[in-house]
PyMOL Python script that loads the backbone (N, CA, C, O; Angstrom):
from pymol import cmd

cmd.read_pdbstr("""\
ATOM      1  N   UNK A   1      15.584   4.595 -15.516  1.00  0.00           N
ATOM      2  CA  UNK A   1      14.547   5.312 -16.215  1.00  0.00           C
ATOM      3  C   UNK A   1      14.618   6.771 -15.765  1.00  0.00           C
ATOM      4  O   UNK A   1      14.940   6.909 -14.585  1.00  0.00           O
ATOM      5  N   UNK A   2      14.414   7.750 -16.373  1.00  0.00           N
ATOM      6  CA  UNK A   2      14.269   9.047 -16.324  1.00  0.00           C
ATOM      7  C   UNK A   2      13.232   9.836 -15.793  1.00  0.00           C
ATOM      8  O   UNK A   2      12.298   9.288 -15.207  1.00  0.00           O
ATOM      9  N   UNK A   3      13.289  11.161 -15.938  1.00  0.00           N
ATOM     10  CA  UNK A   3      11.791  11.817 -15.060  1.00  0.00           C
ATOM     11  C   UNK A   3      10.520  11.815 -15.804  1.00  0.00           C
ATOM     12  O   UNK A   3       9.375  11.737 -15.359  1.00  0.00           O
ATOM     13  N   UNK A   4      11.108  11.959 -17.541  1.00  0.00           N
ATOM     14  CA  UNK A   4      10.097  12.114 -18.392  1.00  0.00           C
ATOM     15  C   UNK A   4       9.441  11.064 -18.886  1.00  0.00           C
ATOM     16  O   UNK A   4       8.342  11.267 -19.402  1.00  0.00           O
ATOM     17  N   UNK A   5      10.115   9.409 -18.813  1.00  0.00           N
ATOM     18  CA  UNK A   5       9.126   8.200 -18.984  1.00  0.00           C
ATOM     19  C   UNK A   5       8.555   7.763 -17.648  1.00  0.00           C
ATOM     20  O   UNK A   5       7.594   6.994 -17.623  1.00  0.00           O
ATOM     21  N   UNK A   6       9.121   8.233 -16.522  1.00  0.00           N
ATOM     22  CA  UNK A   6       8.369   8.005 -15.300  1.00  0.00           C
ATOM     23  C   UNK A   6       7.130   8.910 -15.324  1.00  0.00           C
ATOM     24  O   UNK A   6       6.130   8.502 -14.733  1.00  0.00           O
ATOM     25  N   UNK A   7       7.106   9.694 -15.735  1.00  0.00           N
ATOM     26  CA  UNK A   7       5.954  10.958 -15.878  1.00  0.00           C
ATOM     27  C   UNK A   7       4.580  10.286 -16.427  1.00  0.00           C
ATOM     28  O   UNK A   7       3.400  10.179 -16.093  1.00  0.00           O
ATOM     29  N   UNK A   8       5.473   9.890 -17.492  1.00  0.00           N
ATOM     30  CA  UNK A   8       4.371   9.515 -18.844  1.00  0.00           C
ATOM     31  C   UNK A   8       3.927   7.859 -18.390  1.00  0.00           C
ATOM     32  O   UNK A   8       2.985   7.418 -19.048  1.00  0.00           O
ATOM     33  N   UNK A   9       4.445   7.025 -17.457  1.00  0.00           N
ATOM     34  CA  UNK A   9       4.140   6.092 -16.634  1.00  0.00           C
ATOM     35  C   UNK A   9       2.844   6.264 -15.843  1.00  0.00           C
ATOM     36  O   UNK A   9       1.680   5.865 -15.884  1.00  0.00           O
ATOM     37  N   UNK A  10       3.659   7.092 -15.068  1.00  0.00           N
ATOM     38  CA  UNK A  10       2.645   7.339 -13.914  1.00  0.00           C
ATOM     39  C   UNK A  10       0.955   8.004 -14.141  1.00  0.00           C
ATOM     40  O   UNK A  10      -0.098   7.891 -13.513  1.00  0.00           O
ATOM     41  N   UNK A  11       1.305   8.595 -15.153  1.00  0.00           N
ATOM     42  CA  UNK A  11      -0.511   9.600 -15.900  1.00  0.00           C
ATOM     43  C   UNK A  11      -0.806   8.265 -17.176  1.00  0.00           C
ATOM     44  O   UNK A  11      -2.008   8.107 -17.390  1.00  0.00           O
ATOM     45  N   UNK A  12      -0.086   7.552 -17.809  1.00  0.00           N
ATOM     46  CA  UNK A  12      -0.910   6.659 -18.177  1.00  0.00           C
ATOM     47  C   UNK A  12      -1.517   5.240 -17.273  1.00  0.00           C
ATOM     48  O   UNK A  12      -2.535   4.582 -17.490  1.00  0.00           O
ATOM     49  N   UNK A  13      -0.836   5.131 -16.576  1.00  0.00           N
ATOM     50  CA  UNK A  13      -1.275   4.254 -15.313  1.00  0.00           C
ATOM     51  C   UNK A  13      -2.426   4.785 -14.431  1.00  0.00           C
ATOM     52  O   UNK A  13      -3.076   3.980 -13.764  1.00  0.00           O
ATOM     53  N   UNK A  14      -2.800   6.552 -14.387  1.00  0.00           N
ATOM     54  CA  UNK A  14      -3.810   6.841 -13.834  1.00  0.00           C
ATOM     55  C   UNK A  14      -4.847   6.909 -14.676  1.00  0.00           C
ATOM     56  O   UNK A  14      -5.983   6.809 -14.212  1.00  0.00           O
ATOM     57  N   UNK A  15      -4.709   7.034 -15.624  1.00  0.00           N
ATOM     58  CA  UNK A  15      -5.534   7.173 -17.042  1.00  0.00           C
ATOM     59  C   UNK A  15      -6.227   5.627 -16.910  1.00  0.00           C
ATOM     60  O   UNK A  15      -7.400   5.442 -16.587  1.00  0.00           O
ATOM     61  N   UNK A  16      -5.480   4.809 -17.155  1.00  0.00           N
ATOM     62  CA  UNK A  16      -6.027   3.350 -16.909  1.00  0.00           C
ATOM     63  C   UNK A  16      -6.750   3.367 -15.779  1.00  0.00           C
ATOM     64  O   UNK A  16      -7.978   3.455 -15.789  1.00  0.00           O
ATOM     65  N   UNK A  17      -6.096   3.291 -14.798  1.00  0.00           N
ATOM     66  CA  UNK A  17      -6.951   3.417 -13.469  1.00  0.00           C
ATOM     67  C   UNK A  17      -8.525   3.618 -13.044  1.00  0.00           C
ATOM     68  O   UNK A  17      -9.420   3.063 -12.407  1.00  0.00           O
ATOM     69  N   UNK A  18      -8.254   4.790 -13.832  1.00  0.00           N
ATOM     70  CA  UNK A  18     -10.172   5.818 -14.142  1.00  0.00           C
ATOM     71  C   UNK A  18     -10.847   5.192 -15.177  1.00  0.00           C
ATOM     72  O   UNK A  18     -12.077   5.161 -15.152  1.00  0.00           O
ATOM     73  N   UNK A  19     -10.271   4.728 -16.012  1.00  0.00           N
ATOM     74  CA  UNK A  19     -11.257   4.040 -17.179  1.00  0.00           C
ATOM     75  C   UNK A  19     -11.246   2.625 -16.732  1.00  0.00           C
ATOM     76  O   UNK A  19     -12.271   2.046 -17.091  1.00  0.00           O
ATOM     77  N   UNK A  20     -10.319   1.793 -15.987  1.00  0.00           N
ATOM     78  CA  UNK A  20     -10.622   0.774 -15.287  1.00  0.00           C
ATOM     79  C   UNK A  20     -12.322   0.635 -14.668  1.00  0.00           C
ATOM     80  O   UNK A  20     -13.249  -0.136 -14.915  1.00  0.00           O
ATOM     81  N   UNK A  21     -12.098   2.109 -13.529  1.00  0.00           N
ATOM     82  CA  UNK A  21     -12.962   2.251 -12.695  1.00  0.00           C
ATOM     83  C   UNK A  21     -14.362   2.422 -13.224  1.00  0.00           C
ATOM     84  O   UNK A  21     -15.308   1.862 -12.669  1.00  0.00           O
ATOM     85  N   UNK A  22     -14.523   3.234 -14.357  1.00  0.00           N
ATOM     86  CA  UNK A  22     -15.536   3.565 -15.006  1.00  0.00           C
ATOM     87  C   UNK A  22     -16.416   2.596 -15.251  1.00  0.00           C
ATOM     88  O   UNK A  22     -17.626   2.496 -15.050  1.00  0.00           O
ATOM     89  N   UNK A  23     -15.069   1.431 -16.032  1.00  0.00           N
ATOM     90  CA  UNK A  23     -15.840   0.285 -16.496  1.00  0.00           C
ATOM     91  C   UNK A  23     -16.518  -1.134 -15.558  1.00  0.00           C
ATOM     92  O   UNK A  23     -17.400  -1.949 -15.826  1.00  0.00           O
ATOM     93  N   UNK A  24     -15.655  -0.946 -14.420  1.00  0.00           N
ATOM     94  CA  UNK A  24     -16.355  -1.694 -12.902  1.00  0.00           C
ATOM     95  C   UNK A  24     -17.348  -1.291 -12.607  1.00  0.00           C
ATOM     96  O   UNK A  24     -18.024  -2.104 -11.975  1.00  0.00           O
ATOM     97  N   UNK A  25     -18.043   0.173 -12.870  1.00  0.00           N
ATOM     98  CA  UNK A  25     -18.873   1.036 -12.108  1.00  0.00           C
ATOM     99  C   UNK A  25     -20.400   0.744 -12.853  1.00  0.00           C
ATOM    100  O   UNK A  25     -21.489   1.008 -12.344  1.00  0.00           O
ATOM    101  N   UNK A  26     -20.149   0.076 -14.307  1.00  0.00           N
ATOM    102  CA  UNK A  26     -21.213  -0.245 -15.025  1.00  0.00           C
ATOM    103  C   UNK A  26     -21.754  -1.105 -14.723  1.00  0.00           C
ATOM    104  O   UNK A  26     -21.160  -2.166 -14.526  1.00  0.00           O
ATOM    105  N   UNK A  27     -23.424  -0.957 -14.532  1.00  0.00           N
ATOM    106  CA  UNK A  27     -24.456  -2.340 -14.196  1.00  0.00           C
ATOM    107  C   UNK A  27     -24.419  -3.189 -15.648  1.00  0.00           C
ATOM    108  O   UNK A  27     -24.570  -2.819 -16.812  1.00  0.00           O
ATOM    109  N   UNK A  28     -24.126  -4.598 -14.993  1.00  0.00           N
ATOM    110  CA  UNK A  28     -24.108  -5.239 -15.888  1.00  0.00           C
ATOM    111  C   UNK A  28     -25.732  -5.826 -16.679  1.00  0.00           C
ATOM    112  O   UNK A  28     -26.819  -6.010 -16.130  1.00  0.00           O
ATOM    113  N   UNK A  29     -25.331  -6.007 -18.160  1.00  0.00           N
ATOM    114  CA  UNK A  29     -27.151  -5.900 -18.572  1.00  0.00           C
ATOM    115  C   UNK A  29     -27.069  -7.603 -18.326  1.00  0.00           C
ATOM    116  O   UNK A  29     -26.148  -8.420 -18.320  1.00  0.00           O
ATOM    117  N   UNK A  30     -28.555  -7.671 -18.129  1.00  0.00           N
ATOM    118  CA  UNK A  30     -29.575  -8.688 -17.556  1.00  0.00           C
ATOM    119  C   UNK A  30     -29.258  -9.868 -18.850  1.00  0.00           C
ATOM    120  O   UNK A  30     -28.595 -10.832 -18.467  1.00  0.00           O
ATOM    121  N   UNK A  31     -29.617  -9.876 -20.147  1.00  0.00           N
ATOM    122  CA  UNK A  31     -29.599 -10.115 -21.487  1.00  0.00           C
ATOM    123  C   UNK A  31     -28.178 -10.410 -22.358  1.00  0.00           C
ATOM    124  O   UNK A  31     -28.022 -11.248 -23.246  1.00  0.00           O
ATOM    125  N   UNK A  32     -27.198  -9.453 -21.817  1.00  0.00           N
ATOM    126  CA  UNK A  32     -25.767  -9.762 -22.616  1.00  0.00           C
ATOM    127  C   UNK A  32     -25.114 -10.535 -22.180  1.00  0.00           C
ATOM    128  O   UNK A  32     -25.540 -10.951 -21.102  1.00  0.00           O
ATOM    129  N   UNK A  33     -23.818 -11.165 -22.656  1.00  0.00           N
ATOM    130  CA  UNK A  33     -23.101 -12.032 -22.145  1.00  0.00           C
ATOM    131  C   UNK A  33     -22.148 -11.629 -20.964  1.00  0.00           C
ATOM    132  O   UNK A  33     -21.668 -10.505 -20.813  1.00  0.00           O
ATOM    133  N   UNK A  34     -22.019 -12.323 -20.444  1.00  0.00           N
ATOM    134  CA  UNK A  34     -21.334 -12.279 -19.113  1.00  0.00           C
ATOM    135  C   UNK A  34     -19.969 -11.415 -19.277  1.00  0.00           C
ATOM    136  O   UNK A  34     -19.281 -11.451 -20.298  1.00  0.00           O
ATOM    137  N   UNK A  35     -19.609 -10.467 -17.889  1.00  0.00           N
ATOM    138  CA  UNK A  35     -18.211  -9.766 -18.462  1.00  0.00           C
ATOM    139  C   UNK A  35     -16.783 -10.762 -17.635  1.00  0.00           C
ATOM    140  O   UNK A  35     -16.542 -11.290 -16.550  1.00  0.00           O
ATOM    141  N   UNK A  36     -16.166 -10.571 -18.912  1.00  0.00           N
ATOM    142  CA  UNK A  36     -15.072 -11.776 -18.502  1.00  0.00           C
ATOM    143  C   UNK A  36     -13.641 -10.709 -18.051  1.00  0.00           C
ATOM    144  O   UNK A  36     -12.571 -11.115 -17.595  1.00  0.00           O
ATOM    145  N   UNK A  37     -13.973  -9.460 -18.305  1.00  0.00           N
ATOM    146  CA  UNK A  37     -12.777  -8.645 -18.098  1.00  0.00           C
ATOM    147  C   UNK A  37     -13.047  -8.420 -16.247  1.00  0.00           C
ATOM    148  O   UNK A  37     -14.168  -8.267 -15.762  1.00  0.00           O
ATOM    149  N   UNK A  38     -11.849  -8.445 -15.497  1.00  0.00           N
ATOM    150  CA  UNK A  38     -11.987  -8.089 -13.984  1.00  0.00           C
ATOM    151  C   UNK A  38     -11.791  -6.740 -13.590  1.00  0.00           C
ATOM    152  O   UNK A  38     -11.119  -6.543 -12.578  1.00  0.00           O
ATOM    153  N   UNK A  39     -12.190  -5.921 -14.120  1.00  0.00           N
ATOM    154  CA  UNK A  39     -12.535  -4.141 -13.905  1.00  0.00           C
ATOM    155  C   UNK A  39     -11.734  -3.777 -12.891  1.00  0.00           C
ATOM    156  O   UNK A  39     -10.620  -3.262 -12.990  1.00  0.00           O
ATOM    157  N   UNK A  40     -12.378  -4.082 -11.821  1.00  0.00           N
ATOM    158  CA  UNK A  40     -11.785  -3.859 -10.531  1.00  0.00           C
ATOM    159  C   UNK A  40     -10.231  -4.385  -9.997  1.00  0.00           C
ATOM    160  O   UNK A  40      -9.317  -3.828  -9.389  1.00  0.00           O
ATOM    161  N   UNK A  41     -10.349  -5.171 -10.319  1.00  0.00           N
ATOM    162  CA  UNK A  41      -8.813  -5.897  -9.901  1.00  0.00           C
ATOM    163  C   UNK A  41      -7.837  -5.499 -10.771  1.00  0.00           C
ATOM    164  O   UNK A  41      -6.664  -5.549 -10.402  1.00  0.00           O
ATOM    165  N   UNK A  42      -8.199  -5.014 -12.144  1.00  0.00           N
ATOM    166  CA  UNK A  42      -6.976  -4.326 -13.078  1.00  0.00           C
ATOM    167  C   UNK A  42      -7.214  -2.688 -12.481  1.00  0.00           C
ATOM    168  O   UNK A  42      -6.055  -2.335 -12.262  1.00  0.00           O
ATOM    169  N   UNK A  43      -8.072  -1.581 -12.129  1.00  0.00           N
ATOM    170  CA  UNK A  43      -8.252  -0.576 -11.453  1.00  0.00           C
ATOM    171  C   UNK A  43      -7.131  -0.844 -10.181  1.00  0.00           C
ATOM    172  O   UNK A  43      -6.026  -0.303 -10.150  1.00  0.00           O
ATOM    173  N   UNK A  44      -7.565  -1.641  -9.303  1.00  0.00           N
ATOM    174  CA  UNK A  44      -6.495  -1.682  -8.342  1.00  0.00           C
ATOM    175  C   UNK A  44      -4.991  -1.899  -8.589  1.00  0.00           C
ATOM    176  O   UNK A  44      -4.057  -1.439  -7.931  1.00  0.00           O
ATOM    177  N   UNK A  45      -4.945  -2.803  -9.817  1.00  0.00           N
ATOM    178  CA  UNK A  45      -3.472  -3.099 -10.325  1.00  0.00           C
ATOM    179  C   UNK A  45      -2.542  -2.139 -10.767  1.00  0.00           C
ATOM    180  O   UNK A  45      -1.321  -2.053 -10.628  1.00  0.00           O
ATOM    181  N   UNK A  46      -3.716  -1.154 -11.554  1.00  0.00           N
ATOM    182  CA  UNK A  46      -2.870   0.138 -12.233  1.00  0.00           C
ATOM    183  C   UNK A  46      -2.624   1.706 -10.992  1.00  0.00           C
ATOM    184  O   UNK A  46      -1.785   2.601 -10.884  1.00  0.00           O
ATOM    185  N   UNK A  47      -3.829   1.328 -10.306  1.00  0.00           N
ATOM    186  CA  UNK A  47      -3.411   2.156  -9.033  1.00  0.00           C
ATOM    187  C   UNK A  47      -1.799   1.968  -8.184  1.00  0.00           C
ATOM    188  O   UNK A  47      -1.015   2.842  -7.816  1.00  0.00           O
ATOM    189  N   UNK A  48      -1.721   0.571  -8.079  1.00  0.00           N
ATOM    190  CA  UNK A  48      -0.714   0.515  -7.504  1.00  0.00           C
ATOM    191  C   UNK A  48       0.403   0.951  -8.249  1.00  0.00           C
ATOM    192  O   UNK A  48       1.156   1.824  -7.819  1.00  0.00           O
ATOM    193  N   UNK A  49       0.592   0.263  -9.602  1.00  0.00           N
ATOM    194  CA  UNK A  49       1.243   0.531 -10.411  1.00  0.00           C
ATOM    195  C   UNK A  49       1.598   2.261 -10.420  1.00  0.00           C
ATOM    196  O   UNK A  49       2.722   2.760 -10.482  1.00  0.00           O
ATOM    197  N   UNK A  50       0.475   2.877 -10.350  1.00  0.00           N
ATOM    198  CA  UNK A  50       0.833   4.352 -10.617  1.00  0.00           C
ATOM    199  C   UNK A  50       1.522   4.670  -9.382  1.00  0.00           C
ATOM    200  O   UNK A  50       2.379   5.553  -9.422  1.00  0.00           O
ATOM    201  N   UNK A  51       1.256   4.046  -8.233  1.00  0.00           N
ATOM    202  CA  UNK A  51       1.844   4.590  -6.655  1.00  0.00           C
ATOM    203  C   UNK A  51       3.274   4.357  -6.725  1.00  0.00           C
ATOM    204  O   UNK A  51       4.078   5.121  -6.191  1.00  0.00           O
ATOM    205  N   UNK A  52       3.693   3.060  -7.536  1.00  0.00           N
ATOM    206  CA  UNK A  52       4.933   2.951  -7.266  1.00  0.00           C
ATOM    207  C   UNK A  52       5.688   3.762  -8.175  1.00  0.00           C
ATOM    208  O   UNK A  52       6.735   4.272  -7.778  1.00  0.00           O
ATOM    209  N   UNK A  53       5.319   3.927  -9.247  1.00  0.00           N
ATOM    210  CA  UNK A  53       6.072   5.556 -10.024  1.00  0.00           C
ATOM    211  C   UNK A  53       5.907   6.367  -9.640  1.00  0.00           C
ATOM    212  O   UNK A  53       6.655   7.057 -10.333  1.00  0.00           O
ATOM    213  N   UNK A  54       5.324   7.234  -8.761  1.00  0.00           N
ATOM    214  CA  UNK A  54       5.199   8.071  -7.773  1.00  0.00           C
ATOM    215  C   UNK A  54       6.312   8.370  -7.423  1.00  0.00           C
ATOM    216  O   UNK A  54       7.055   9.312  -7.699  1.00  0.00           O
ATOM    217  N   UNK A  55       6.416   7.250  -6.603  1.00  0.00           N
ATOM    218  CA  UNK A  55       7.597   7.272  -5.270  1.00  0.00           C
ATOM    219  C   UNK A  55       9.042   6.895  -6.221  1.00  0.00           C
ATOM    220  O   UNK A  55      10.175   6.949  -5.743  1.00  0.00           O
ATOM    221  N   UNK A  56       8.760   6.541  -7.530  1.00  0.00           N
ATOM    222  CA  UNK A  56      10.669   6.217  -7.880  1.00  0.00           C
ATOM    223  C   UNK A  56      10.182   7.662  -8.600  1.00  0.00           C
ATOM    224  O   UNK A  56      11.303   8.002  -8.977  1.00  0.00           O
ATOM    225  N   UNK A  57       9.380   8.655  -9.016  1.00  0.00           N
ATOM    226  CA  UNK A  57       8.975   9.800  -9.550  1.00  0.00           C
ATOM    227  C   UNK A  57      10.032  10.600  -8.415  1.00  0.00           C
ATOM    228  O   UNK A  57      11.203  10.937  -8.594  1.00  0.00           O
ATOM    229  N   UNK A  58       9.444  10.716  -7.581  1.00  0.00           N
ATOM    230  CA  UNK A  58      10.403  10.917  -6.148  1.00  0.00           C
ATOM    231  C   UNK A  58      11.225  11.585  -5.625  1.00  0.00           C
ATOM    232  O   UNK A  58      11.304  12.702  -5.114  1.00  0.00           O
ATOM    233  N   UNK A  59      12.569   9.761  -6.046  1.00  0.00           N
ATOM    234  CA  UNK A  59      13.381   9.661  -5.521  1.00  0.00           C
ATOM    235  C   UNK A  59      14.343  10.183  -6.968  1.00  0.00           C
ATOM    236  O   UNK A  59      15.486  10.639  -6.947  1.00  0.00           O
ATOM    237  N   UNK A  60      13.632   9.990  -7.941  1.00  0.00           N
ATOM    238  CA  UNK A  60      14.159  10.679  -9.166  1.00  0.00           C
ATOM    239  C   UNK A  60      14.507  12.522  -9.152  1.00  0.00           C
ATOM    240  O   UNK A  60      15.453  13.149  -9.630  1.00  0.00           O
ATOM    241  N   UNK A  61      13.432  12.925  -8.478  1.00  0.00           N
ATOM    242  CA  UNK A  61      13.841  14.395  -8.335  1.00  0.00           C
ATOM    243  C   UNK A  61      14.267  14.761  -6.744  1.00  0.00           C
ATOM    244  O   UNK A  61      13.890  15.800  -6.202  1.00  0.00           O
ATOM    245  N   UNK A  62      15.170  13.680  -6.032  1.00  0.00           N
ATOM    246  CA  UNK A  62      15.523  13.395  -4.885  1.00  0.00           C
ATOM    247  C   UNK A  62      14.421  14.404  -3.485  1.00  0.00           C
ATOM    248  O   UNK A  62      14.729  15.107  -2.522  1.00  0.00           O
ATOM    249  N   UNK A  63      13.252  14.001  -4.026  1.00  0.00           N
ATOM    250  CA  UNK A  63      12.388  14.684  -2.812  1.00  0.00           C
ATOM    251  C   UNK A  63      12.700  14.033  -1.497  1.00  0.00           C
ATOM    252  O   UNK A  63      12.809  12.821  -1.311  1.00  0.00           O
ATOM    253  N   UNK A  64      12.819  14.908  -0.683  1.00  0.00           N
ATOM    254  CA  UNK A  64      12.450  14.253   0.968  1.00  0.00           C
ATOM    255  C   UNK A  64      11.468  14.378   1.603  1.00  0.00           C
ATOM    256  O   UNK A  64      10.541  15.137   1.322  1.00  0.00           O
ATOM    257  N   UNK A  65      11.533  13.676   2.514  1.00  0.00           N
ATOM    258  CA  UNK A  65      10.307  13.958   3.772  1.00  0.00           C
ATOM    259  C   UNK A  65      10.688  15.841   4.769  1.00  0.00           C
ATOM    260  O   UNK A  65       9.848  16.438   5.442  1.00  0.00           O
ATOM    261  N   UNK A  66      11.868  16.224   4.559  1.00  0.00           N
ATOM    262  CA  UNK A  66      12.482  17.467   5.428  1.00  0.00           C
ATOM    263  C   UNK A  66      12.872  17.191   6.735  1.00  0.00           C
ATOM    264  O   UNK A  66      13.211  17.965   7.630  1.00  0.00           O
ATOM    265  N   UNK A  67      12.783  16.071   6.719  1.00  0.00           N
ATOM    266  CA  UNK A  67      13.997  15.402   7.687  1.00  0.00           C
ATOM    267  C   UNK A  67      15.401  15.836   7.513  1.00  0.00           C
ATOM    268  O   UNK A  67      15.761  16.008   6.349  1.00  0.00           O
ATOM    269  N   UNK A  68      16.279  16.049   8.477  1.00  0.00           N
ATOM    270  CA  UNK A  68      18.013  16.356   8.415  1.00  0.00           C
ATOM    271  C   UNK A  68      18.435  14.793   7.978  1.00  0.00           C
ATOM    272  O   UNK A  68      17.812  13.813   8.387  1.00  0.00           O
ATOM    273  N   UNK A  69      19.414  14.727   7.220  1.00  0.00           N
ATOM    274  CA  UNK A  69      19.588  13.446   6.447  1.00  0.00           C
ATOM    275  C   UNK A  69      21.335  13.614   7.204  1.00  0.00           C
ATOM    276  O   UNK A  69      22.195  12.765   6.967  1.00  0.00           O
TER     277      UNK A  69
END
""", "prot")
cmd.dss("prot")
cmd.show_as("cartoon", "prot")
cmd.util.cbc("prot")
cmd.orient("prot")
């Protein structure tokens, strides 16, 4: 994969992330039916998800730590 679908990976995976979060963050009403979607656990899923395009984000534009290699 390339720099520019890793890009577009990684900001739609954070995009999810935040609207994940948004939607965990809502009190659930007293009256409606129960929420069957797991907010939180897909928030954490796409977090990770975005961390690991990060790091192949990266190794794609061969970043280092500035360590002598």
């Amino acid at each position: 994969m390339t720099v520019l679908p890793t890009a577009a990976l990684a900001i739609l995976a954070l995009a999810l992330a935040v609207f994940c979060g948004w939607r965990g963050a809502v009190k659930p009403k007293a009256l409606a039916a129960p929420r069957l979607v797991p907010w939180r656990v897909l928030m954490l899923a796409s977090f990770a998800a975005m961390l690991f395009l990060l790091v192949h984000l990266a190794s794609l534009l061969h970043l280092r730590d500035g360590a002598p290699t």
